[in-house]
N, C-alpha and C positions, 0 to 999 in steps of 0.2 A: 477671636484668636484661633481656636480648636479648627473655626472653618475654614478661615484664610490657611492657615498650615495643611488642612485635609487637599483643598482643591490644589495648593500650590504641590501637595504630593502626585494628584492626580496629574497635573500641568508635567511635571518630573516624567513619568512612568510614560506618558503620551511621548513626549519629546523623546525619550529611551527606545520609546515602541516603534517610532517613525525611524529611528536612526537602524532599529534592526530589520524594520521593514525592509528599509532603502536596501543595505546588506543584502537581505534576502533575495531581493528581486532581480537588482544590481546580479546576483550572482543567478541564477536562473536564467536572468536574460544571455549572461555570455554562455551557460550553457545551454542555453536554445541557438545559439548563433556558433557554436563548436557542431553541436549537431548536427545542421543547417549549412554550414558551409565548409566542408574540408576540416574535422576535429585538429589532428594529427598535425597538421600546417600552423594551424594556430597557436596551439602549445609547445610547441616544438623549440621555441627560444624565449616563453613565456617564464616570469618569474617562480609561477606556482609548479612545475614543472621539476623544479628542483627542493620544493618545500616539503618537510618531513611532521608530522603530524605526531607531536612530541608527548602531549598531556595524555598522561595512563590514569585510567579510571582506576575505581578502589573498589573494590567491596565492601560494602557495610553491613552487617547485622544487628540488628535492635535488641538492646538487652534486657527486655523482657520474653517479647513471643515470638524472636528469633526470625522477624522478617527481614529477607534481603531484599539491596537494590545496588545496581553499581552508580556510582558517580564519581563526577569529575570536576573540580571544583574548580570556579572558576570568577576571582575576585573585581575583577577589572570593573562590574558597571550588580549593578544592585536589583539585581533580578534572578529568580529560580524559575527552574523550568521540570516539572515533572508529568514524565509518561508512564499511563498504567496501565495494564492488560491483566484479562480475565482471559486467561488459557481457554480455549473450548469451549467459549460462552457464545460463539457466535452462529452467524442466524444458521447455519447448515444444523445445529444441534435444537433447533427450535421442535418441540412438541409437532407433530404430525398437524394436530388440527387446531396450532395453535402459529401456522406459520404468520412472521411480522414479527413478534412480539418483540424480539431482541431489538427491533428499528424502532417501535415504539416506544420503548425504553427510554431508548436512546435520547429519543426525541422530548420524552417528558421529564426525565431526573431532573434538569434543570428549571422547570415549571413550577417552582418551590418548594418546600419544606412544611416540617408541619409547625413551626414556627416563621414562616416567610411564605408571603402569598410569591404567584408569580410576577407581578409589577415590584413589589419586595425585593425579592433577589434581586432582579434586573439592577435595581437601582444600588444595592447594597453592592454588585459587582462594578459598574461603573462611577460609584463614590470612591472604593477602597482600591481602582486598578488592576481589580482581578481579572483572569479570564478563564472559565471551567467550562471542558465541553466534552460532546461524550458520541461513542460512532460502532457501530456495528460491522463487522469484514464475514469473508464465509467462517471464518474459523473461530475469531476472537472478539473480545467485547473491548472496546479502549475508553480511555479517559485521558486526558490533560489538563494540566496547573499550570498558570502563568502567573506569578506573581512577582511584588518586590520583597527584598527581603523581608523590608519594616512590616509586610502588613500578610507573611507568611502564616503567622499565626490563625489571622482572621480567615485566611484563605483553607489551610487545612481543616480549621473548623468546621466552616459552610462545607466543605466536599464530604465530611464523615458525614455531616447529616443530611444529606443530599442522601447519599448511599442505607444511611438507618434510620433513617425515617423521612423517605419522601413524599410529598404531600399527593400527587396522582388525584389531582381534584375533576370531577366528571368535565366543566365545559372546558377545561386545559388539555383535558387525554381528549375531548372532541373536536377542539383545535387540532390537535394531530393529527388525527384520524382525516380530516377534512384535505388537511396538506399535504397527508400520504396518498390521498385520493386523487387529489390535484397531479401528485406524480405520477399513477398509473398513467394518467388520462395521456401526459407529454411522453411517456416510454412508446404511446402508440402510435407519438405523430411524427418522430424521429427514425426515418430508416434503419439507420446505423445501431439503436439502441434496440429496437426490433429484432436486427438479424442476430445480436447481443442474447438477446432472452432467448431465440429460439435455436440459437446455434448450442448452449447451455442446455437447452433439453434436450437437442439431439447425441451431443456428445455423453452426456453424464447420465440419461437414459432415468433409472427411478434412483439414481444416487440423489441427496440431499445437495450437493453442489448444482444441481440442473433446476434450483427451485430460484425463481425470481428473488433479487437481492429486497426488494420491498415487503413482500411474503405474498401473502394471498387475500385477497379482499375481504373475500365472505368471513375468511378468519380473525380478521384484523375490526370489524365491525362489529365482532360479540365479544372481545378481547374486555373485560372489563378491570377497576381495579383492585380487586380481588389475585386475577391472573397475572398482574403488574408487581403487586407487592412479593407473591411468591416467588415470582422469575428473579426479583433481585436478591431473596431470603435463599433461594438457593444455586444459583449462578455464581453470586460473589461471595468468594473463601479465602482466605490465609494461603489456600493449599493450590492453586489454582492463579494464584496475585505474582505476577515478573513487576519491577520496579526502574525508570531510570531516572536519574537525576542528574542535571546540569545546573550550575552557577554559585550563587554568595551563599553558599550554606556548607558547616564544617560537617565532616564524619560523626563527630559526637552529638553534633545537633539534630543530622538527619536519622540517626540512629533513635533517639528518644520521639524526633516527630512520627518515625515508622509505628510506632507504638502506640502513639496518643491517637493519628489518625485511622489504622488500619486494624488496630489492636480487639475493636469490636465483633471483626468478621468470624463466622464459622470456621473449623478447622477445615473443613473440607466440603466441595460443592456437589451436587446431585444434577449432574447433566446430560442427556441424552450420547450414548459415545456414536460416533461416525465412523463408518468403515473407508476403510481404503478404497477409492472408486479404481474399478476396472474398463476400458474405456478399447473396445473395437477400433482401433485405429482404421482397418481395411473395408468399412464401411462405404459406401458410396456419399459421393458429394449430395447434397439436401440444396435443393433451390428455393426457395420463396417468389413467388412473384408479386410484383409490387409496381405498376406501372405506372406511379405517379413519382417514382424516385430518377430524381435527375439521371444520377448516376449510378451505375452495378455496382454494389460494393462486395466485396469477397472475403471472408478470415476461411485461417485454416487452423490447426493443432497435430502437435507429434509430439511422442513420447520422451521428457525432460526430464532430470533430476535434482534432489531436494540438495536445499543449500548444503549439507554436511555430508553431502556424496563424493567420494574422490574423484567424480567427472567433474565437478559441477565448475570447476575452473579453467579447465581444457574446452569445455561446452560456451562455456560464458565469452571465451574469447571465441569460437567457431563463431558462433552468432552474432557475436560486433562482425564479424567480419562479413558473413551471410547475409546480414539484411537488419542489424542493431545498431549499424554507426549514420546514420543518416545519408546523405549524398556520397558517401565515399562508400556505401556497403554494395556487395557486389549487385545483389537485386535491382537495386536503386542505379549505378553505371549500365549495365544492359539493358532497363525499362524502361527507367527514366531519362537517363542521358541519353545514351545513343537511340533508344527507339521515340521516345515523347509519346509514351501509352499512356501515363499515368504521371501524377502530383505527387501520388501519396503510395509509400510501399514502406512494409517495415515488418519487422521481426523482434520479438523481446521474450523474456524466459519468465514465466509463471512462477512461481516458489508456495501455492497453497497446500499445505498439509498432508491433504487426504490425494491429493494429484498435482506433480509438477509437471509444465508444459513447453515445448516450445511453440510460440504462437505468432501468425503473421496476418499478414492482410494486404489488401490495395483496394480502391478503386480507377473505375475509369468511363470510358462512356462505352453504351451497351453493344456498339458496332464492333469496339476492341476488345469485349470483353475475354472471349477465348482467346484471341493472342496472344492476351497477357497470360492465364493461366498455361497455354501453352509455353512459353518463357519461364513462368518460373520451374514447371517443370521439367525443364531443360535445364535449366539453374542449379536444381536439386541436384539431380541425377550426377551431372555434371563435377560437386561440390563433392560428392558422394565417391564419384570414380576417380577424381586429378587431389583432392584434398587442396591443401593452401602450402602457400609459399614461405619460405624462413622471411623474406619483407613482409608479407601480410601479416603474420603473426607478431616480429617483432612493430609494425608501427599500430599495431592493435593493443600490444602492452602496453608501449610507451603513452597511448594515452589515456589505458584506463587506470594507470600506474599514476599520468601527469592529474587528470580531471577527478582524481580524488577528494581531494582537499573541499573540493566546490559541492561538496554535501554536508560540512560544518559551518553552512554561512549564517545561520542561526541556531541560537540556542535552543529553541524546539527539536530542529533539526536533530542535532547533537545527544539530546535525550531520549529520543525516539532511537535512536542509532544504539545504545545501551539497551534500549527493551530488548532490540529484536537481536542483539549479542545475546545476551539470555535466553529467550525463547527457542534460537537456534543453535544453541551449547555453541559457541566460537570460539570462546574461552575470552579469559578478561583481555590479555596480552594481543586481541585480535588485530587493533587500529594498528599497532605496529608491525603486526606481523604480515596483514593483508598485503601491499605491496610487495613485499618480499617473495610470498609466496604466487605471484603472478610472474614475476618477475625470474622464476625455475622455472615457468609453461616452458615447453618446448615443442617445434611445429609437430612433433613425432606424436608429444599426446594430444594436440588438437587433431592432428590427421587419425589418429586410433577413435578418438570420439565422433569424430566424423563416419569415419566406418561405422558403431553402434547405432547414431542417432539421426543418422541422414541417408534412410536407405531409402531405396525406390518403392513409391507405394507406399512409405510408412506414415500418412499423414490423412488426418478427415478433415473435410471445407464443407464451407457454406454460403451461397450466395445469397442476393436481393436484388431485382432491380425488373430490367425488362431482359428475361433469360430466355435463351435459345437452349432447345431438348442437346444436350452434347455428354459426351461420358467423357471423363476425365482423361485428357492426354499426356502419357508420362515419356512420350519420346522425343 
């Protein structure tokens, strides 16, 4: 009986999971194909275009050790969703001669307990419908809970003791090590991920953002766990813990689980601090050669602001408009429409920590490769001298005003979206407010932010491919 109800729970959670898969993707896909073909056109008479995003998260505080989290409860189907970040714990704060470890971590928390081997867990997660997983960024250390409500308990449980007492058993952390190896070996064989790492050291220079997202091998192979159990004793603290939570669980509930599961942490964690990278924008372009790559590929970086900057609105739309909206952005009509240089050209806005960016890229084949660069820097220059039009700006709100909604297609989604409210002070009142406050841009402050942040010359590239000796042309 116990079993038939157990599997028929799991049969439930699957069928729930596939329904918000389908949701998910479902929604991703129409925003790949918004991107991809004319955004603006397509929402423009769309239903979601007029939909307002009504469910106001709450604050909770747990009535013991006073830990917060926002959430937004949400009864409709019998599933929680919780995201969790370790402020500061990520790899850029990793020990000097200790880089990886955060990604190994990462990689092993889930490798059992010291009560659960790793076939154990595995099996205890896929019996009870869990899903617990755990990731590394430059900045922060993250975790995630996917559970149903019924079997939330069992699920918080296993995450505190994942986190205080993880089991780090040698040929499991050697398993990792081995698949972390395995990844150096594909970062070397893939051009694009190549000019990735090395465009990173050249911009960020001995900042900690310029160290490969893997770490460093030689480090990563004496890493024992000794160094594993430390890194979690003091990386993860109370002091240090943002919380978000989506779905079938009340304020009073989740306030007493914040307790039972978190309540064990430190007050406060002992992290390496990272400075604010300073970053030569006027540097010369850095070529690579690489003559086994099909195609030249090219990124660039200029100087961007952090989400809680009073540009960063007026910017956000400059760059949908520059080279962020896909086929309709202006890079993409001059290179790729009318000239046929290029597939691929795009621009999108950085927001890590220690350095916000504007960042872009193309490639194309090695014959066009200056053309292109010469275009966009005509583009720039161009973008910099005439600014944008009161239509460009208004059908650049209109749809990132419409194409909002299409980042709540999942509950993951949704509780991810409250972490980084938090982390980025936005205030609780944000989901409602965001619109709104786009929707005051006016072309006067995108054209002022465009004079700061789109000057001539304000920007460093990188190539790869088969390059010809040329200095960068901004006329």
């Amino acid at each position: 009986m116990y079993r038939r109800r157990k599997n028929s729970l799991a049969g439930q959670l699957i069928k729930l999971s596939l329904v918000f898969g389908c949701v998910f993707f479902v929604g991703r896909y129409i925003f790949d194909q918004y991107i991809s073909f004319n955004p603006e056109k397509i929402l423009s008479d769309s239903l979601i275009s007029r939909k307002e995003f009504s469910s106001k998260p709450i604050e909770v505080i747990s009535p013991l050790y006073k830990i917060k989290a926002y959430l937004i409860e949400e009864k409709s189907n019998p599933i929680i969703s919780m995201s969790i970040m370790f402020k500061g714990a990520g790899y850029s704060a990793d020990d000097e001669n200790l880089q990886g470890i955060s990604n190994l971590v990462a990689s092993t928390l889930s490798e059992g307990t010291q009560s659960l081997t790793a076939q154990s867990l595995k099996e205890f997660l896929e019996n009870n419908a869990i899903s617990i997983s755990f990731a590394t960024t430059k900045d922060d250390f993250l975790a995630s809970i996917l559970t149903t409500s019924q079997n939330q308990e069992k699920a918080y449980n296993l995450f505190k003791e994942m986190l205080s007492a993880p089991r780090f058993e040698d040929k499991d952390v050697l398993l990792a090590k081995q698949e972390i190896k395995k990844s150096f070996e594909l970062q070397k064989e893939h051009p694009k991920n190549l000019l990735s790492l090395e465009f990173a050291k050249y911009l960020y220079q001995n900042h900690p953002y310029g160290r490969n997202p893997l770490g460093n091998w030689d480090n990563i192979a004496k890493i024992d766990k000794t160094d594993l159990q430390k890194y979690v004793q003091t990386h993860f603290s109370k002091n240090n813990l943002i919380i978000g939570v989506a779905g079938d669980i009340s304020a009073e509930d989740l306030g007493k689980l914040l307790d039972k599961t978190f309540g064990f942490l430190p007050e406060t964690p002992s992290i390496n601090f990272v400075r604010k990278a300073k970053i030569d924008f006027n540097r010369a372009e850095q070529n690579i050669s690489n003559n086994n790559t099909g195609q030249n590929i090219s990124v660039w970086a200029s100087q961007g602001v952090a989400r809680s900057h009073p540009d960063f609105y007026p910017l956000y739309v400059a760059n949908y408009i520059f080279g962020g909206s896909g086929l309709s952005s202006r890079l993409s009509k001059e290179i790729r429409e009318k000239q046929g240089l290029t597939y691929n050209i795009y621009t999108y806005m950085t927001l890590n920590e220690k350095s916000a960016l504007l960042y872009g890229g193309f490639s194309t084949t090695p014959e066009k490769h200056n053309l292109v660069w010469c275009l966009v820097n005509q583009e720039w220059n161009k973008f910099y001298e005439q600014g944008v039009s009161d239509k460009e700006v208004q059908m650049a709100k209109n749809y990132l005003i419409s194409s909002y909604n299409l980042r709540f297609s999942s509950i993951n989604n949704l509780s991810e979206i409250l972490l980084y409210m938090q982390k980025e002070e936005l205030g609780i009142d944000f989901l409602q407010n965001r619109n709104k406050t786009i929707e005051k841009i006016t072309p006067n402050d995108v054209n002022k932010a465009i004079k700061k942040y789109y000057k001539p010359q304000s920007f460093i590239a990188a190539n790869i491919g088969k390059l010809n000796n040329k200095e960068k042309q901004n006329d």
